[in-house]
N, C-alpha and C positions, 0 to 999 in steps of 0.2 A: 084460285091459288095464284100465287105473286110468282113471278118468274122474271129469268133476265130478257124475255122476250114480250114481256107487257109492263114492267116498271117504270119505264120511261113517261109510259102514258099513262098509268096509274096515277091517279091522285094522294098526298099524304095520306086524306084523312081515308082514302081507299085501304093504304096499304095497310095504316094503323089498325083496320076493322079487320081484315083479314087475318091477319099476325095476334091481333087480339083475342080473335077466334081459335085459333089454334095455341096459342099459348097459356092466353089469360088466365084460364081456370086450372091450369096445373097443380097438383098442389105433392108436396112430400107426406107421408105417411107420420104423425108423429114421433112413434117408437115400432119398434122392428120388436114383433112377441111371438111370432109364428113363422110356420114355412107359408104362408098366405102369403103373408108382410114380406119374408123377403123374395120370396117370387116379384111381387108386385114393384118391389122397390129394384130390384136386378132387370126387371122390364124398363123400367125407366130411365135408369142406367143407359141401357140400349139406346133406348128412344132417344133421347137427349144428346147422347154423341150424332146419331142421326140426321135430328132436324137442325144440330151446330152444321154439320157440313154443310146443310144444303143452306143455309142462314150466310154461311162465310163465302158460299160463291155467290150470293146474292150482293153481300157486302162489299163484296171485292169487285162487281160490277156497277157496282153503285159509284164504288170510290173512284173507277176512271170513268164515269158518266158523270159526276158531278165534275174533275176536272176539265172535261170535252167539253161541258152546259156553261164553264166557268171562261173558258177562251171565246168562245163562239155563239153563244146562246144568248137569248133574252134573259133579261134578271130576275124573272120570275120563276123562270126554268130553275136556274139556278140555285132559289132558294128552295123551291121544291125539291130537289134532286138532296139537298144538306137537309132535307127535313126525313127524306125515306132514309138518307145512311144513316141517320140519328135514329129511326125509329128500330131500324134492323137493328142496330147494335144494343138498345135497348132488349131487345129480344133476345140477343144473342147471349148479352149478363143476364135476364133473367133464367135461360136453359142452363148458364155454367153456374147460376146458383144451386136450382133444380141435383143439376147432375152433383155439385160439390155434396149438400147437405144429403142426397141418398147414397152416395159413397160413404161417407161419414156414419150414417147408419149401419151400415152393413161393417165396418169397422165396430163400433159399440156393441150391437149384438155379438158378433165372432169375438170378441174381448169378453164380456159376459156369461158367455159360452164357456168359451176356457176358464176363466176363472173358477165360474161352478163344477166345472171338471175337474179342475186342481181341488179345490173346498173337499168336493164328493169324494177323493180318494185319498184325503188326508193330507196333502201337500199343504205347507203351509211357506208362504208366498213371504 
């Protein structure tokens, strides 16, 4: 696992493989039709604020490690250090997609919800 205590010497395409790993396959749930679905989808929820944080203190060490690499360091360093904030932040939109589009669900279902509630008791909207 990538941390602020091995980034440095991590390689891009290391952290890339890592973060891939844990990210890549994520996926939202189509449509929310059950208490399965939105258990599953209020986990992720969860989740996703989760690995944002640990993602944002990763970010945020990255961002005064590449200015430190940027005053003092060889140019190689350099470009690596602007390839892992690039890659972090990549992750980090893809987790607030995640978290947006299963928020979003759980709105449409509870919207759905109600309505058929209203329909079922004769309200008429």
């Amino acid at each position: 696992m990538i941390t602020v205590n091995n980034l440095v010497l991590t390689s891009p395409m290391d952290v890339w493989k890592d973060l891939d790993e844990l990210y890549g396959k994520v996926s939202v749930p189509e449509e929310a039709i059950g208490p399965e679905d939105l258990s599953h989808i209020s986990k992720l929820i969860g989740w996703c604020t989760n690995q944002r944080a640990y993602l944002l203190s990763l970010s945020a060490f990255a961002e005064v490690e590449t200015k430190r690499i940027n005053r003092s360091g060889p140019k190689e360093a350099y470009q690596d250090m602007v390839s892992k904030k690039n890659i972090i932040k990549t992750y980090l939109d893809l987790l607030k997609g995640i978290y947006d589009a299963s928020s979003r669900q759980l709105t449409i279902y509870q919207n759905q919800k109600d309505e058929f509630l209203r329909n079922s008791r004769g309200d008429l909207v």
